[in-house]
C-alpha angles and dihedrals in degrees: 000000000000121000132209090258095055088042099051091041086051089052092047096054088042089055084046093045088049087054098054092045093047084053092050094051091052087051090052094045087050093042095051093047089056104048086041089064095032078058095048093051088059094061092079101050084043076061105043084058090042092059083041093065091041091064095050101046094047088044087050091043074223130135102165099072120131141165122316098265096004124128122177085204104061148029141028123335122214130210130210125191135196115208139139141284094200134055136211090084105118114235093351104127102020082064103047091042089056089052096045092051091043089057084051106047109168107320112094125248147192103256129209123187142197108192133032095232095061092050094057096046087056095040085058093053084057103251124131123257107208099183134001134202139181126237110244118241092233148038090248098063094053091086092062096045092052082050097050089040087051094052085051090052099048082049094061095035088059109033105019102045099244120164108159123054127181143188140217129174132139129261137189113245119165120319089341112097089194129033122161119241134187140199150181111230106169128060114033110248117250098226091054096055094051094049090055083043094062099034122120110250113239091224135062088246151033124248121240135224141187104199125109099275089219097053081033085051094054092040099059092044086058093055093058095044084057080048093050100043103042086051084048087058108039085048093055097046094050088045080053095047086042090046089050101040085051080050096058093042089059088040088051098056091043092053088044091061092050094046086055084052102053086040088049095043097044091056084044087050089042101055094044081046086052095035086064099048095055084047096052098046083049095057082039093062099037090055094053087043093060102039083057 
């Protein structure tokens, strides 16, 4: 049976508990925000590359480049997933890492993976984590990880025959705080090129360069690759910080009805404890009534 003491020490580490929970809801609802509008910046220099490969491929009167080295047709692919470091976030994980196995199937790949907890839920499911990385706390430190994730990708390009990379993550849309994506990212597909290739040019004339239009080329992909990655990134982390935030509602609610219970059962407690005390000063009284 539960006395006054253990009821009044399980309401005080609810209400603590509430406390953490409402704190971590204030830190998803910032961080969202954030990475929503760090998302949103990067529209205009997706643009400005855009605009870039337009130029090229219009000047080349070309829409099959690709990659220095890179061939759709042959070689490894390569496979990079965006996950999470941290938990409390619902579905998160569990989401991104059945996407990422169904992208997979059964023909090995070179895996690449942000978050440790995704890596160990694909490890577990026996497949090979090549490189790891962890998620930065902050907007600021997503440059340097796109930087660090570019660098893994030219290495396997260029010493382990990888021609193909993907890419999976996770991104709000609607009512859904987590919904897979995934992506090409190299090579270029050929559908888009020539898109870009047959579009209409905003302004009355084309730009010219003098740099060399394969380095150029290369150049400008990268770019987009940096684009692609860096908005990957910003909109899994906001889906995370979505998927977490949804988490702690539900935990605060749930927290909210068991604190009703403890507040409803120690009243209950305290009146039975006072209960006995008036009855016991009554037989008390009556004792000592009765010996005069």
């Amino acid at each position: 049976m539960d006395t006054l003491e253990s009821l009044a020490d399980a309401l005080e580490t609810t209400g603590d508990i509430q406390s953490i929970v409402r704190t971590m809801k204030a830190l998803s609802s910032v961080s969202i925000r954030q990475y929503e509008h760090a998302e949103a910046a990067m529209a205009d220099y997706a643009r400005t590359v855009e605009l870039g490969l337009m130029a090229v491929l219009r000047q080349q009167g070309s829409a099959g480049l690709l990659l220095p080295g890179a061939d759709s047709a042959a070689g490894r692919e390569a496979l990079i997933v965006i996950g999470s470091d941290r938990g409390l976030c619902g579905g998160y994980n569990d989401k991104v890492t059945r996407a990422a196995l169904s992208r997979m199937g059964d023909q090995p790949m070179v895996l690449g993976v942000i978050g440790t907890r995704v890596a160990a839920r694909l490890e577990a499911d026996g497949r090979r984590v090549d490189t790891v990385h962890t998620l930065p706390g902050s907007v600021e430190g997503l440059s340097r990880l796109v930087q660090s994730v570019i660098l893994g990708i030219d290495r396997w390009t260029r010493l382990e025959g990888v021609r193909q990379v993907w890419l999976v993550h996770n991104r709000r849309e609607g009512r859904s705080t987590a919904k897979p994506q995934t992506h090409r990212l190299l090579p270029l597909p050929d559908g888009y090129l020539q898109k870009l290739a047959k579009v209409d040019w905003p302004g009355r004339s084309l730009p010219l360069f003098r740099m060399d239009p394969d380095r150029l080329m290369s150049w400008l992909v990268q770019q987009r690759l940096f684009v692609m990655l860096y908005r990957a990134l910003a909109e899994a982390s906001a889906s995370e910080h979505a998927s977490r935030l949804a988490a702690m509602q539900a935990a605060e609610r749930n927290i909210e009805e068991r604190r009703d219970d403890l507040r409803q059962l120690y009243r209950q407690r305290r009146q039975e404890s006072i209960t006995r005390e008036l009855l016991d000063v009554v037989s008390g009284f009556e004792a000592v009534s009765s010996a005069d």
